[in-house]
C-alpha positions in Angstrom: -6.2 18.8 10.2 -8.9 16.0 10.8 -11.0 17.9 8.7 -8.7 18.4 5.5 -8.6 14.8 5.5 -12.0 13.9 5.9 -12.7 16.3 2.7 -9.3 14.8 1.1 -11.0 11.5 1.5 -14.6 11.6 1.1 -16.3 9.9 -2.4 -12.4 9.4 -3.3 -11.4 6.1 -4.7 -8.9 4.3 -2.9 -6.5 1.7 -3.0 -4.9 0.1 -0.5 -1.9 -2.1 -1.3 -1.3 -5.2 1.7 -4.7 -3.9 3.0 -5.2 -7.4 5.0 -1.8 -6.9 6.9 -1.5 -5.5 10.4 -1.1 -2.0 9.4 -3.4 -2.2 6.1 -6.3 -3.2 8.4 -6.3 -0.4 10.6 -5.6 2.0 7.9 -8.8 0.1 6.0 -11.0 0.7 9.0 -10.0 4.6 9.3 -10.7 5.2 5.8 -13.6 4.1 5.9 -14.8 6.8 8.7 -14.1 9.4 6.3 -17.0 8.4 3.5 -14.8 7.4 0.7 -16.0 6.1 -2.8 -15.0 3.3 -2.4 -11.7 1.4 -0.7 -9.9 -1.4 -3.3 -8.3 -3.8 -0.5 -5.3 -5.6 -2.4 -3.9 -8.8 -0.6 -2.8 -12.2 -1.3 -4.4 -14.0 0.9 -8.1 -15.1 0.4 -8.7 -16.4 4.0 -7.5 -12.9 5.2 -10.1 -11.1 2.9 -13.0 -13.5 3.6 -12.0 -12.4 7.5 -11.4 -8.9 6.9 -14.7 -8.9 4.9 -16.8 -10.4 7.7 -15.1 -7.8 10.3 -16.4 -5.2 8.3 -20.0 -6.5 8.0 -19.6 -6.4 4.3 -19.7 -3.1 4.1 -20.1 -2.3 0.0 -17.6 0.7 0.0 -14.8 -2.3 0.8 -13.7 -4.0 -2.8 -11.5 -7.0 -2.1 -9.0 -7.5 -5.1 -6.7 -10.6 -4.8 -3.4 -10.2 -6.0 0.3 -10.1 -5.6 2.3 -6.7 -6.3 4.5 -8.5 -7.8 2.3 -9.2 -10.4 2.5 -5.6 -12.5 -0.3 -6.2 -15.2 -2.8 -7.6 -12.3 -1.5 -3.9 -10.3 -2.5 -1.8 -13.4 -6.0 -3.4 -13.5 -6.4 -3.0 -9.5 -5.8 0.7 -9.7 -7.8 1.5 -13.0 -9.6 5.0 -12.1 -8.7 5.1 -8.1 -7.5 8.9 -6.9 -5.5 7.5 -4.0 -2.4 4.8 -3.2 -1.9 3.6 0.1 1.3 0.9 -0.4 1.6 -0.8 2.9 1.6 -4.2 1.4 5.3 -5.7 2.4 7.5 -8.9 3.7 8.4 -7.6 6.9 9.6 -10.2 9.1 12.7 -10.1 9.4 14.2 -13.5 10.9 12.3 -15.0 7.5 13.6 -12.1 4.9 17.3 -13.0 6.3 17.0 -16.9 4.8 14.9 -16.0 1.9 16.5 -12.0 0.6 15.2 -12.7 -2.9 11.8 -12.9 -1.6 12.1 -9.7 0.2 13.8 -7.9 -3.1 10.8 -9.2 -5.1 8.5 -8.0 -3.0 9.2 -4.7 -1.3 11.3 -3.5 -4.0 9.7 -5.1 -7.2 6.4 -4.4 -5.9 6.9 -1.0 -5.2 8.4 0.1 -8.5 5.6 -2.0 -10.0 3.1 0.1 -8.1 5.0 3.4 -8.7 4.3 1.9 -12.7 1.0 1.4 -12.2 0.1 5.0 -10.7 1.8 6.7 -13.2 0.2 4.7 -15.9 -3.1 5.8 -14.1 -4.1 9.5 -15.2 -6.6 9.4 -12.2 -4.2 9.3 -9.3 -3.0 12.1 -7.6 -1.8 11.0 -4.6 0.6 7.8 -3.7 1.7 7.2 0.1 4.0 4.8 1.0 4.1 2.9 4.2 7.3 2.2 5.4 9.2 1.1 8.8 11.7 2.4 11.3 14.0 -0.6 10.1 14.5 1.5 7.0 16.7 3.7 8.9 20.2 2.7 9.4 19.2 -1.0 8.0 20.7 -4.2 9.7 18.7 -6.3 7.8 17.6 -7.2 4.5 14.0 -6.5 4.9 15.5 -2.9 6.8 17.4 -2.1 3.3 14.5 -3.2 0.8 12.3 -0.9 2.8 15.5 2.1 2.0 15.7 1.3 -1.4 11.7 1.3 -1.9 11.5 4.9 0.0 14.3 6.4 -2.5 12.3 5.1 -5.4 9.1 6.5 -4.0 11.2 9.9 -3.4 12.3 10.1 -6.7 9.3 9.7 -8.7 8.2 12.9 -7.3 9.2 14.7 -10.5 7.8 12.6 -12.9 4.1 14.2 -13.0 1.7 16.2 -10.6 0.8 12.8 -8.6 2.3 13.5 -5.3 4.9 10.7 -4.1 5.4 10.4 -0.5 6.3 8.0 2.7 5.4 7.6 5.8 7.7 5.6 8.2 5.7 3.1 11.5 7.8 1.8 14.0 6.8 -1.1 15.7 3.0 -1.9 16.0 1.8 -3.8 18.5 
C-alpha cells in the first residue's frame, strides 16, 4: 500500500489546506517523503509559515501561500493547476467555537464548500481528501456539527465530475 502512495504522490502537485495546523504539519512532512512536485502549504498565519518554513530547512518543493478559506477567489488562485487537496485547515477548539458559532460556520463549513468550488473549478484535480474529527460523530458541539455538515458536503460532491471526493476522520492527536 506504501507503495501505491508513494507513486500516487510522486512529481504530483499538492495542496494542503490548514497546512501550519497540528495535523497539516505532519501530513506536510510525510508528503514530502514521497517526492512530490511540489506541496502548496495554505494557512493564515505568517509567523506559523516563517516557522514551518525554517523546520523544513526551506526545502523548495514547500510553497507557502497565505490565505484564509474563507476567502473563495484567494482559494481558486491557491489551487490553479495542483492534482491533489488535502483540506485539514479548521477551527477546532471547541470551548472557543461554543462563544463564537458563527466563526466556526464560516470557517469549517464556508471554507469547505468554498474549497469544494475551487476543485471543481480546477480541471487539474483529481483527488480532494478531507480531514475531519471524531467529534463529527454524534456532535455535542458546534465545532462537532460544522465538521458533519462539512463531511456531507464533501460526500455529496462525489457525483459532480471524475475528481474523487473523500474524508478521512482523526480522533484526538496528541
Amino acid at each position: 500500500m506504501e507503495n501505491n502512495f508513494r507513486e500516487f504522490i510522486k512529481d504530483k502537485k499538492i495542496f494542503v489546506t490548514g497546512g501550519t495546523g497540528s495535523i497539516g504539519r505532519v501530513l506536510v512532512r510525510e508528503l514530502l517523503n514521497y517526492k512530490p512536485k511540489v506541496v502548496r502549504i495554505f494557512s493564515r498565519d505568517a509567523a506559523k509559515q516563517i516557522e514551518f518554513q525554517n523546520e523544513l530547512k526551506h526545502d523548495k518543493r514547500a510553497r507557502f501561500i497565505l490565505g484564509d478559506i474563507k476567502d473563495s477567489d484567494r482559494l481558486l488562485m491557491a489551487c490553479e493547476d495542483v492534482d491533489v487537496i488535502f483540506h485539514a485547515a479548521a477551527f477546532k477548539h471547541v470551548p472557543q467555537g461554543e462563544y463564537n458559532p458563527f466563526e466556526v460556520v464560516q470557517t469549517n463549513v464556508t471554507g469547505t464548500q468554498n474549497l469544494i468550488s475551487a476543485a471543481l473549478k480546477t480541471p487539474s484535480v483529481t483527488h480532494f481528501v478531507m480531514i475531519s474529527t471524531d467529534k463529527a460523530v454524534n456532535p455535542t458541539s458546534v465545532m462537532g456539527a460544522t465538521k458533519r455538515v462539512a463531511e456531507l458536503y464533501v460526500q455529496l460532491k462525489n457525483s459532480e465530475r471524475s475528481t474523487l471526493f473523500s474524508l478521512v476522520r482523526f480522533g484526538n492527536v496528541l
